[in-house]
Residue frames relative to the residue before (quaternion, step in Angstrom):
aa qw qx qy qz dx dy dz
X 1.0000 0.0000 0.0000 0.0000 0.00 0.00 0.00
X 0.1198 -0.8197 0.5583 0.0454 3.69 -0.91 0.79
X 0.4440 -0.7007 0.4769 0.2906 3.42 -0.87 0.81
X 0.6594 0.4334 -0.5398 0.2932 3.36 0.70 0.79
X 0.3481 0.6144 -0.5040 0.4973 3.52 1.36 0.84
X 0.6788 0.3002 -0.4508 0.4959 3.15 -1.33 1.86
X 0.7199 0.4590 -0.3744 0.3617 3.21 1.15 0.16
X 0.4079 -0.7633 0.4543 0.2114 3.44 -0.43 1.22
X 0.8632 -0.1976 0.0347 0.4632 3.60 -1.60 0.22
X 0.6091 -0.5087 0.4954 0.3533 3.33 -1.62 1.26
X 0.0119 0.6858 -0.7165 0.1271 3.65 -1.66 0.42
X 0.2999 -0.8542 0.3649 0.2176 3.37 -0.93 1.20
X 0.1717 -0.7746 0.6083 -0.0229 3.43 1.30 2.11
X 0.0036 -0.6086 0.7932 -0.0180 3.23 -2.04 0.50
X 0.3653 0.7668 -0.5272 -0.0247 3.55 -0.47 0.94
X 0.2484 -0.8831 0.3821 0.1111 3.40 -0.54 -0.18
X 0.0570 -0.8513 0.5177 0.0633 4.04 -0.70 0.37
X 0.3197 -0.8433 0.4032 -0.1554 2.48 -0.87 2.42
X 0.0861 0.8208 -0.5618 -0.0569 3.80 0.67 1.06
X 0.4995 -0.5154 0.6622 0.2152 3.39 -1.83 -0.44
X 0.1755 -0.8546 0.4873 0.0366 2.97 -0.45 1.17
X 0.4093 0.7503 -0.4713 0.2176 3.23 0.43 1.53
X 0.6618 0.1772 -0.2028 0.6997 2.83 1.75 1.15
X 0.5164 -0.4369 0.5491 0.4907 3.62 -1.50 -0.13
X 0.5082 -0.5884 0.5628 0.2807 3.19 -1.55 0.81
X 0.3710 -0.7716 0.5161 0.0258 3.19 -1.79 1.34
X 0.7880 -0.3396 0.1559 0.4893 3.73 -0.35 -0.15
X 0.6745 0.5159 -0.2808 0.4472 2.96 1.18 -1.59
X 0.5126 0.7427 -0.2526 0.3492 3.67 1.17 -1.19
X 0.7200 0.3289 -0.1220 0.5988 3.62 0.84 -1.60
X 0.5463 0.5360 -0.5595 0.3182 3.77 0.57 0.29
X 0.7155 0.3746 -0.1778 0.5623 3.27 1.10 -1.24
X 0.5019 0.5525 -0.3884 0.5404 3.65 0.81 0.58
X 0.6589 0.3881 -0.2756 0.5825 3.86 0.93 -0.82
X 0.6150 0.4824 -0.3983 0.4800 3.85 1.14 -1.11
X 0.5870 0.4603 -0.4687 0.4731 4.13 0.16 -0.97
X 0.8469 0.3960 -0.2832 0.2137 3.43 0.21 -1.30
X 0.7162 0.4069 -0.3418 0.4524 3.33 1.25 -0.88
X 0.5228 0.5082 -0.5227 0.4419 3.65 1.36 0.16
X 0.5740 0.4240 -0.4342 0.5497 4.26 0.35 -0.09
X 0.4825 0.5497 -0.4697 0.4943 3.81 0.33 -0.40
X 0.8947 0.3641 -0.1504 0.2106 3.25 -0.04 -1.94
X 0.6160 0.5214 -0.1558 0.5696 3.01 1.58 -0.48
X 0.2464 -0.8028 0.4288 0.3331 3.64 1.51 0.15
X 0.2951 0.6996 -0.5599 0.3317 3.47 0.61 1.32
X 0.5597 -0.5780 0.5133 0.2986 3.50 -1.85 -0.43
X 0.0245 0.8436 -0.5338 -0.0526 3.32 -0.70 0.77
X 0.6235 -0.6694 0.4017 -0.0417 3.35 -1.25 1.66
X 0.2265 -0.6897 0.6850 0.0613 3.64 -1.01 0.80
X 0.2972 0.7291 -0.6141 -0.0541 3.29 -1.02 0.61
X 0.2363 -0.8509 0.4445 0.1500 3.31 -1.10 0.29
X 0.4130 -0.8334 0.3637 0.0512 2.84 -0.60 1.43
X 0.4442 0.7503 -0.4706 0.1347 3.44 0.26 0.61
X 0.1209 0.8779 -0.4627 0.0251 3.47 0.84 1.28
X 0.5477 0.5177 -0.2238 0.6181 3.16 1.99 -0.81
X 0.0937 -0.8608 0.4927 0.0864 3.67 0.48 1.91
X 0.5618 0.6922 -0.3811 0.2448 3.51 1.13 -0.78
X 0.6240 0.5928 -0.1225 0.4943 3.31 1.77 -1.29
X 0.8552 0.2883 -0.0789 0.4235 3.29 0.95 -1.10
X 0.3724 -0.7240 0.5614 0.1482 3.66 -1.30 0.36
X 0.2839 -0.6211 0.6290 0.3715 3.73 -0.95 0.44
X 0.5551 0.5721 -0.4210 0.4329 3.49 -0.04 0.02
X 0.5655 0.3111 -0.3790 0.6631 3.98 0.50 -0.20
X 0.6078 0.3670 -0.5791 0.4006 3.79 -0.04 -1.08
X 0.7809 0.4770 -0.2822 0.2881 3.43 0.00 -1.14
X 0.6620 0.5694 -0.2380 0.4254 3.81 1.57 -0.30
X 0.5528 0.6090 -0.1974 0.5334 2.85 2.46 -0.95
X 0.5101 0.6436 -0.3171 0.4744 3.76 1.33 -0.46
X 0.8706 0.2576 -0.1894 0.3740 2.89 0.16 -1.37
X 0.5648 0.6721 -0.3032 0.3707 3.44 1.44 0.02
X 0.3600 0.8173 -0.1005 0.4385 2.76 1.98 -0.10
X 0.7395 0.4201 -0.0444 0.5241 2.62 0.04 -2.35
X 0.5949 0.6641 -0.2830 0.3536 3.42 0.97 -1.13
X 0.7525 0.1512 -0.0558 0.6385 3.48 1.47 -0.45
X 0.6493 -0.6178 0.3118 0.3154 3.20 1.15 1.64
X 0.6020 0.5832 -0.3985 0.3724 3.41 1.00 0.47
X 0.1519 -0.8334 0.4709 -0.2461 3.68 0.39 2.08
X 0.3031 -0.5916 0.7361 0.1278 3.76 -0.84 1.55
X 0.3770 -0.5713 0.7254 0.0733 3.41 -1.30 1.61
X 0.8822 0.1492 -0.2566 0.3655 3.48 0.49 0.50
X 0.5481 -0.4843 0.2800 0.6218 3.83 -0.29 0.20
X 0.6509 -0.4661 0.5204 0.2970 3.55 -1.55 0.57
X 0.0039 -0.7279 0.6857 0.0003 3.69 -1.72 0.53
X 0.3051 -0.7544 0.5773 0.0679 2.68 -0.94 2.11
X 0.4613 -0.7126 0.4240 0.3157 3.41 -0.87 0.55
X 0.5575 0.6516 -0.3664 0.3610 3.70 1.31 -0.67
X 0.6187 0.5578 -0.1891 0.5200 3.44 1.80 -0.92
X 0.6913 0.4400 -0.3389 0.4622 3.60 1.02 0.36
X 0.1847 0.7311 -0.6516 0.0819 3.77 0.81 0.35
X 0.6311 0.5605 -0.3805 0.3777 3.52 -0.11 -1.43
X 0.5175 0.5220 -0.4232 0.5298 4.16 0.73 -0.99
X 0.7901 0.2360 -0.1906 0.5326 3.63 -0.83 -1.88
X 0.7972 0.2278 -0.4532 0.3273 3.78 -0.54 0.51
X 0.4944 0.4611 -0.5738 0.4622 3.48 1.00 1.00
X 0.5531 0.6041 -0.3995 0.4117 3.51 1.29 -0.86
X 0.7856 0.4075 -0.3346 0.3239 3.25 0.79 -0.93
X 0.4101 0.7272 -0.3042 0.4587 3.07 1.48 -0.47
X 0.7918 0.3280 -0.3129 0.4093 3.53 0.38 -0.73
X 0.5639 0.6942 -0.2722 0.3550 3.11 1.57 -0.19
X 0.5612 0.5833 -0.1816 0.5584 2.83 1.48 -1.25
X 0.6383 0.5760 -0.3366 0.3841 3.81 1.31 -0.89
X 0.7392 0.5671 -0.0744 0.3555 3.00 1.12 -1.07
X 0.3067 -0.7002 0.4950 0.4131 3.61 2.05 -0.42
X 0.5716 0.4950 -0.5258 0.3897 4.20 0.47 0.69
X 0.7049 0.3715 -0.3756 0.4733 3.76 1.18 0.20
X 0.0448 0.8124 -0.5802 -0.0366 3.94 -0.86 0.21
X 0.3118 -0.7729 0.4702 0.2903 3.12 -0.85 0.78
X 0.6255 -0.6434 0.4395 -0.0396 3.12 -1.47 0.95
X 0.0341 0.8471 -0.5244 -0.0787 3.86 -0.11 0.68
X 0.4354 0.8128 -0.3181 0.2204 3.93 1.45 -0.08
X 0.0253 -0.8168 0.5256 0.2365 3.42 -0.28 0.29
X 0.8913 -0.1301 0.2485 0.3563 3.45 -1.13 -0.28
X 0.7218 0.4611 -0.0711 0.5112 2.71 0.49 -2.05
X 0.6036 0.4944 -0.4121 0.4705 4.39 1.09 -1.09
X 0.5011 0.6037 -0.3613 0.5039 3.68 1.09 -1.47
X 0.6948 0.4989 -0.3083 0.4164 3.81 -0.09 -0.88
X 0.8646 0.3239 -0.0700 0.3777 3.08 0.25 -1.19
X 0.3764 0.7492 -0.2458 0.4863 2.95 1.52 0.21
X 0.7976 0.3232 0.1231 0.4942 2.99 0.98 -1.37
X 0.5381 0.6394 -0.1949 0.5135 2.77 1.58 0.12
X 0.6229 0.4606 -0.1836 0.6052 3.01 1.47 -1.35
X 0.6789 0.3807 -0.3731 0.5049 4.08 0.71 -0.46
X 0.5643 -0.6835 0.3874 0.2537 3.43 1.43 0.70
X 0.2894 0.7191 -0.3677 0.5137 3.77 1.50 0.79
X 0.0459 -0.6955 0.7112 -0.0912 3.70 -1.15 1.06
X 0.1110 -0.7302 0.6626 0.1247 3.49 -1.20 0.53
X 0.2875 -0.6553 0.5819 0.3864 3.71 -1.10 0.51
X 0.8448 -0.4282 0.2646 0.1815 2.99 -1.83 0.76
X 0.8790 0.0416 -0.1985 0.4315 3.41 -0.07 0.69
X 0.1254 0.9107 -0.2080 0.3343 2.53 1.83 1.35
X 0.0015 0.6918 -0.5798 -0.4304 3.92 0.93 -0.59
X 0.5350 -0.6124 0.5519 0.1850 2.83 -1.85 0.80
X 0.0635 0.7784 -0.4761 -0.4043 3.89 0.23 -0.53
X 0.7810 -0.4036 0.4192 0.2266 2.98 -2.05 0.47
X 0.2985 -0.7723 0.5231 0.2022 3.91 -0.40 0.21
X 0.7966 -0.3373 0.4303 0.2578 3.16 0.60 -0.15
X 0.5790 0.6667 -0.4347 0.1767 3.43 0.49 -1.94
X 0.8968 0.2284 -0.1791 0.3338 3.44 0.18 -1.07
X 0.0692 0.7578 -0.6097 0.2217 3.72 1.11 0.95
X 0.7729 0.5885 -0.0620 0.2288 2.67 0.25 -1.00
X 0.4083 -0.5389 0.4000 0.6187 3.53 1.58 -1.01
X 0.5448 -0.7267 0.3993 0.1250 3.27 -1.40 0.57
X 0.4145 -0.8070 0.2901 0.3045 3.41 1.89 1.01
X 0.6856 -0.5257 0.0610 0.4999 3.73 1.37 1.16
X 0.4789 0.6718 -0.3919 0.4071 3.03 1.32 0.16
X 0.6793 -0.5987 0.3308 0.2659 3.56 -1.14 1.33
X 0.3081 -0.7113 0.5303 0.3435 3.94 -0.41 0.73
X 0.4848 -0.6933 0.4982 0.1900 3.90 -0.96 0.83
X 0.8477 0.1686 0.2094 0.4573 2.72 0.99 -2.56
X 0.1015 -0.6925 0.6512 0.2932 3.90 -0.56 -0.56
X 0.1887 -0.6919 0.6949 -0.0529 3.17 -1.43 1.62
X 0.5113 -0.6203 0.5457 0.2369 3.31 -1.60 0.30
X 0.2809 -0.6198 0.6449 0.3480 4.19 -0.49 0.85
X 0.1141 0.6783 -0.7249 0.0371 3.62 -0.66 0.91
X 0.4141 0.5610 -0.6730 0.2468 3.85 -0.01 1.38
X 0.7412 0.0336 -0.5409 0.3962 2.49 -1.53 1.88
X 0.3799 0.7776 -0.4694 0.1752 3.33 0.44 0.07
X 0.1863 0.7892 -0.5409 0.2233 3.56 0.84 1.16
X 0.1289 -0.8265 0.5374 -0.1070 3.33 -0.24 1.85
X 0.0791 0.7989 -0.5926 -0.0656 3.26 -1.34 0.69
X 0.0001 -0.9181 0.3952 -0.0284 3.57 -1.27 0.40
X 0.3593 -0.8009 0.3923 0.2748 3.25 0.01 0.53
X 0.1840 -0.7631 0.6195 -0.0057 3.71 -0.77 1.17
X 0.5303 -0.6330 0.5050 0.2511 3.81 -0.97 1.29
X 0.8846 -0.1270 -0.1805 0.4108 3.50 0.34 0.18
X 0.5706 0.5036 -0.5026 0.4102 3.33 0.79 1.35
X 0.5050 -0.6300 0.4112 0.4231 3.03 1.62 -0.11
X 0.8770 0.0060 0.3655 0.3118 3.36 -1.74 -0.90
X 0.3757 0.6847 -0.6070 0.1470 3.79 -0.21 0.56
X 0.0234 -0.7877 0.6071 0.1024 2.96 -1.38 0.01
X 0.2498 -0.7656 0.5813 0.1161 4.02 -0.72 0.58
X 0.0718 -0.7333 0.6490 0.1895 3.47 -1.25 0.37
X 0.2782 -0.8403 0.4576 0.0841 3.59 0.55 1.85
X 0.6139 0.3202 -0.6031 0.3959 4.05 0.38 -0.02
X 0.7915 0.4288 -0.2664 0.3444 4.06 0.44 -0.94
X 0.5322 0.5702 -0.4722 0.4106 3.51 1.68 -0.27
X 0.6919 0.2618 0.1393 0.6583 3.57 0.54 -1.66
X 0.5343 -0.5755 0.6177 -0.0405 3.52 -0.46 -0.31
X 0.4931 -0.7486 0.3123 0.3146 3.41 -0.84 0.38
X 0.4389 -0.8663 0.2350 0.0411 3.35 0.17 2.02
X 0.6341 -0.5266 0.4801 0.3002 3.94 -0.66 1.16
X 0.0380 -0.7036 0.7095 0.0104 3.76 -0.79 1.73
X 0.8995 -0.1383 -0.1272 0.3945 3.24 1.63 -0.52
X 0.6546 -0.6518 0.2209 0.3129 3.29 -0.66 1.23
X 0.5597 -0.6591 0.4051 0.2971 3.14 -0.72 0.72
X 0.4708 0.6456 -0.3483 0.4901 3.90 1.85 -0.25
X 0.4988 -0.6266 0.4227 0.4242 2.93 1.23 -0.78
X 0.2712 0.7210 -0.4371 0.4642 3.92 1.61 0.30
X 0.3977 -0.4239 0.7897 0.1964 3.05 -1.78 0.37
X 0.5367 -0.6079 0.5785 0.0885 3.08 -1.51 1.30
X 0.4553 -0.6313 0.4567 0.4309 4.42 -0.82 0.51
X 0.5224 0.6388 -0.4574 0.3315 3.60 1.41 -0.94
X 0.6478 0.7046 -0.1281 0.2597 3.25 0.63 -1.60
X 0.6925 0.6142 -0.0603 0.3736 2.83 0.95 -2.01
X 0.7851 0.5121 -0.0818 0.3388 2.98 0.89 -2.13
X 0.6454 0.4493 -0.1835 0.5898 3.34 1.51 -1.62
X 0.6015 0.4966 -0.3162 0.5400 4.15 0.68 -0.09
X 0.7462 0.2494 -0.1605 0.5961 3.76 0.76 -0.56
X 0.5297 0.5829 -0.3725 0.4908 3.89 0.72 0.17
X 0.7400 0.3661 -0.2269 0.5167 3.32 0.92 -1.33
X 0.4103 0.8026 -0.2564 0.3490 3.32 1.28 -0.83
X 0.7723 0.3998 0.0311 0.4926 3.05 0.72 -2.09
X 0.3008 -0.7590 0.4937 0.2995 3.50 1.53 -0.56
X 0.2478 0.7211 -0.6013 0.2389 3.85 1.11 0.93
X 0.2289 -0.8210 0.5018 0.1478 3.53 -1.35 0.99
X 0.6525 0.3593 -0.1275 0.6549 3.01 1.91 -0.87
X 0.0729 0.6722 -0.7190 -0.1610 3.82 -1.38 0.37
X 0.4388 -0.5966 0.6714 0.0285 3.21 -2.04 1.32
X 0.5017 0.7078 -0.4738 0.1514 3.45 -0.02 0.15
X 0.7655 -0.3746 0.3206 0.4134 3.75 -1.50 0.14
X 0.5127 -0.6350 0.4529 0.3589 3.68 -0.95 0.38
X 0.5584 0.6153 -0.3994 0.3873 3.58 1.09 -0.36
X 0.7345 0.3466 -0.3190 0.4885 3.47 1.26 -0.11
X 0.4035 0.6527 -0.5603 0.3120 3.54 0.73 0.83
X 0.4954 0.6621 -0.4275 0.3652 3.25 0.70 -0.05
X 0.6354 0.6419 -0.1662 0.3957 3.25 1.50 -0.97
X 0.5141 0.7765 -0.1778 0.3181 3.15 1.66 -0.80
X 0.7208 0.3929 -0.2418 0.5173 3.12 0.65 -0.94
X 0.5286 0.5187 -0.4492 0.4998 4.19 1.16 -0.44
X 0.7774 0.3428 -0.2494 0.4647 3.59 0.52 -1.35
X 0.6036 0.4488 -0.4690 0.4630 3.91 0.39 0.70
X 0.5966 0.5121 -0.4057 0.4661 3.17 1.33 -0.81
X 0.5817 0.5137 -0.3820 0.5017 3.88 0.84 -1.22
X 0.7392 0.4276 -0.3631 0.3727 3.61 -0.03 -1.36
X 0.6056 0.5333 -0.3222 0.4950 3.94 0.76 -0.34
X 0.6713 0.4160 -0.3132 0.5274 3.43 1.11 -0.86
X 0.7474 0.3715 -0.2337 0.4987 3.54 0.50 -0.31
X 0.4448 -0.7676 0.4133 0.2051 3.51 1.25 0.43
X 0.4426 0.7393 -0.3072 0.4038 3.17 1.11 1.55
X 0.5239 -0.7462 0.2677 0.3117 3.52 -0.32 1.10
X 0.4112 -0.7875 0.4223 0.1800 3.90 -0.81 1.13
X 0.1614 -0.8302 0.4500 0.2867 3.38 0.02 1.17
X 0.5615 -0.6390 0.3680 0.3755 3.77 -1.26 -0.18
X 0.1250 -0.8588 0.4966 -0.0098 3.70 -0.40 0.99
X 0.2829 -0.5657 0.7738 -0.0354 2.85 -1.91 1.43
X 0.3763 -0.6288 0.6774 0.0633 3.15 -1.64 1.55
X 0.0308 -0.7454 0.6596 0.0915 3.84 -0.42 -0.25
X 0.6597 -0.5817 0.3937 0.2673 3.60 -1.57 0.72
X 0.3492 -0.7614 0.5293 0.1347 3.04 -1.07 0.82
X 0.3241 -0.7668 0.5239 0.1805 3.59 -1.19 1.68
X 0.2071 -0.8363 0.5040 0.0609 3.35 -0.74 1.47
X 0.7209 -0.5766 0.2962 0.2450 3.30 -1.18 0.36
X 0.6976 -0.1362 0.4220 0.5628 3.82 -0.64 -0.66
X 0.9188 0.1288 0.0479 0.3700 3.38 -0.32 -1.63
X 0.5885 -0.6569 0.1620 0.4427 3.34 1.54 0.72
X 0.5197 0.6406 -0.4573 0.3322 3.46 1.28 0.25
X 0.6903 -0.3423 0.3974 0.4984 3.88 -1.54 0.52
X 0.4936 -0.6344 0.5778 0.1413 3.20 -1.49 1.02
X 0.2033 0.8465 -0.4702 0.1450 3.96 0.53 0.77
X 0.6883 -0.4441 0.3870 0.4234 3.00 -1.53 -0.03
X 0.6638 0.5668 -0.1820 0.4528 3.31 1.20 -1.97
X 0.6738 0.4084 -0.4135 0.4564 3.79 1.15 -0.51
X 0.5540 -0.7057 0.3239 0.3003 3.36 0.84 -0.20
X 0.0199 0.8512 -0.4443 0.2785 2.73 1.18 1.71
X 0.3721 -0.7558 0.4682 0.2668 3.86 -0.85 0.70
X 0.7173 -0.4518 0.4105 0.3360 3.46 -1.44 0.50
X 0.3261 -0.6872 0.4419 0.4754 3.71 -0.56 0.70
X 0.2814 -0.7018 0.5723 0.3174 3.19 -1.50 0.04
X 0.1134 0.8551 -0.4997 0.0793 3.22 -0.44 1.18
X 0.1009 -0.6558 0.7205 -0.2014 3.67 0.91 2.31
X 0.8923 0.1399 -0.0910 0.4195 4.04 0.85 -0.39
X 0.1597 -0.8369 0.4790 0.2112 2.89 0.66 1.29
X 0.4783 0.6916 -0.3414 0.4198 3.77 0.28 -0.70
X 0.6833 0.3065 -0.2679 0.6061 3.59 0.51 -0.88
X 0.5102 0.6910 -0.4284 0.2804 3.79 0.66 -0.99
X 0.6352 0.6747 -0.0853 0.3662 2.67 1.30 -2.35
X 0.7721 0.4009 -0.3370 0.3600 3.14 0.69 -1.51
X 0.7861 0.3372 -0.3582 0.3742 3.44 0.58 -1.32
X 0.3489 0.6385 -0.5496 0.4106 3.73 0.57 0.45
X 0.7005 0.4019 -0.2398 0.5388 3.98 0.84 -1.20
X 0.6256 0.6342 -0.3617 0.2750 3.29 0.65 -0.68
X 0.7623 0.4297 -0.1477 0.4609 2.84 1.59 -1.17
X 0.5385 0.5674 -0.3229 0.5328 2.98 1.71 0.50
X 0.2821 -0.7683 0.4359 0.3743 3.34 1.43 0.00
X 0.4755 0.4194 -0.6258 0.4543 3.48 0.29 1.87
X 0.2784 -0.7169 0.6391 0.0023 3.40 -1.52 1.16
X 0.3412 -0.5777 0.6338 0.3848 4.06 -1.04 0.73
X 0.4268 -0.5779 0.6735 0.1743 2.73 -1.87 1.01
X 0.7796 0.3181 -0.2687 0.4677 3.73 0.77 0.55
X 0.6878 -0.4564 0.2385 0.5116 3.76 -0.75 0.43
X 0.1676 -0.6909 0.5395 0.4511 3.84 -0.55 -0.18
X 0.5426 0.6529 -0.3608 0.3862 3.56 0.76 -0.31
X 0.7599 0.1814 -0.2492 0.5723 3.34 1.55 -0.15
X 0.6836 0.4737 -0.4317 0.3492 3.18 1.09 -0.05
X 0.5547 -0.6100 0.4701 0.3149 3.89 -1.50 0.24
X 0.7096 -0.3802 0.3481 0.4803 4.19 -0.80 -0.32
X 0.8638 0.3292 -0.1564 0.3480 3.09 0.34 -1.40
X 0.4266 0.5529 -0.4290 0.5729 3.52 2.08 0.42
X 0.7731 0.3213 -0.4078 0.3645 3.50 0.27 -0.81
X 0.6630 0.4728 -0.4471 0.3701 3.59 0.96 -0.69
X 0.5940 0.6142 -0.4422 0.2727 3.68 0.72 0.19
X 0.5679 0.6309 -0.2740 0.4520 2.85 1.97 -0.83
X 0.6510 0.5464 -0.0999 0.5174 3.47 0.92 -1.41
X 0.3469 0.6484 -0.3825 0.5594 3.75 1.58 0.48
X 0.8100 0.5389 0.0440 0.2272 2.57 0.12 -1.70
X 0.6662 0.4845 -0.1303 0.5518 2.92 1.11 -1.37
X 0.4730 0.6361 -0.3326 0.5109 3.72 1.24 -1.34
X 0.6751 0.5592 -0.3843 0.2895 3.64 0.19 -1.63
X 0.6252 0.7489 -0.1053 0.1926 2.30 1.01 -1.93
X 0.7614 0.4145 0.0569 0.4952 2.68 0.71 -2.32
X 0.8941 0.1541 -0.0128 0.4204 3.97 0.61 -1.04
X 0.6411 0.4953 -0.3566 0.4653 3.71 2.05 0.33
X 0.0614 0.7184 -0.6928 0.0102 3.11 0.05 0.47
X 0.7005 0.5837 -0.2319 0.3388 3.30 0.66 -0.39
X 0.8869 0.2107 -0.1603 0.3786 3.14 1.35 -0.51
């Protein structure tokens, strides 16, 4: 039996799941890992590994390489070779380039601390883990002061979109955020960048990913429009919280998965997806339950395919 039974008519799906390898992947991690995958399954598409580790200071090749095999460990296999993101400079600095061609990038001399004070003076507070947005200041040129960063001119950039299970959203990206860091003053490649430059790349039509990263959405439609690039279609999925109701993260101190059983791994990952084997896991193998958990998905999130 193969877990690609239950998937209905062929479609040219492209999806893909993009951790950070600044750790072994944790519970919350392999939910939205089982969701990317059993949505490409269902849709008799390909689904994609990438790794993300433009943000090198944060990250290690060594997790990318612990995050693989934790995978595979739960039958969960990139139908194509893997893409590290650290290996793609040359990509995000043509992207920016064309930006920069086009008068929608500028470079930036602001730190934090100007952003702050900025806003201060218009007598404005943000709560805490709030993003702050950007004003603007340096549209304009950077009154001789050295450029740090490169930002995106995102005025007007009132984006909307429709998301398979959030429905309807929409963002007004110059007053939400502001015009958002393509690059980092460290010299990094921004995730905004990265993601919308290596997505199209890959030719991904669908993204699976955690709801904590919808927020992101509206920046990376705005970018993918600016760069005349196709919008793939996105599903937010729940987020596995902690004890004390915070995201389940690495940074929150979430625990390596344990996966002496992958199978069990598997299950509670579905569980929290409200899907359930339709057979013991204690007797069943990976490639039984992920056929089940196909299915169901279809079931539950293709109407479409």
């Amino acid at each position: 039996m193969t877990e690609m039974r239950g998937a209905r008519s062929a479609s040219p799906y492209r999806g893909r799941f993009a951790p950070s390898p600044t750790g072994p992947l944790h519970a919350g991690s392999l939910v939205a890992a089982l969701a990317s995958y059993l949505d490409a399954r269902a849709h008799a598409g390909r689904w994609l590994l990438r790794i993300e580790d433009v943000d090198a200071p944060r990250c290690q090749a060594e997790h990318g390489h612990t995050i693989i095999d934790q995978l595979a460990r739960c039958g969960l296999r990139s139908d194509e070779p893997v893409v590290w993101q650290s290996q793609r400079d040359a990509a995000y600095a043509e992207a920016l380039a064309q930006l920069q061609a086009r008068g929608l990038a500028y470079g930036c001399a602001c730190t934090r601390q100007d952003v702050a004070r900025h806003w201060q003076a218009q007598g404005r507070t943000f709560a805490r883990h709030v993003e702050v947005p950007y004003p603007g200041t340096c549209r304009q040129g950077t009154a001789g002061r050295a450029a740090r960063a490169w930002r995106l001119n995102t005025q007007g950039a009132n984006i909307c979109w429709q998301d398979r299970r959030l429905g309807q959203q929409s963002q007004d990206v110059e007053t939400t955020v502001g015009d958002f860091v393509l690059r980092r003053a460290d010299g990094y490649w921004a995730y905004q960048l990265a993601v919308v430059v290596d997505d199209a790349a890959q030719g991904i039509t669908h993204v699976v990913r955690g709801e904590d990263l919808a927020d992101n959405t509206a920046r990376q439609i705005a970018l993918q429009q600016a760069l005349g690039l196709p919008t793939p279609t996105y599903l937010h999925t729940p987020l596995v919280l902690a004890s004390d109701g915070e995201k389940l993260s690495k940074q929150h101190g979430a625990q390596a998965l344990d996966l002496s059983q992958p199978v069990a791994a598997l299950a509670q990952a579905a569980q929290h997806l409200n899907l359930s084997p339709e057979t013991s896991v204690s007797e069943s193998d990976v490639a039984t339950v992920l056929h089940a958990y196909v299915g169901q998905w279809a079931r539950r999130w293709c109407a479409d395919c």
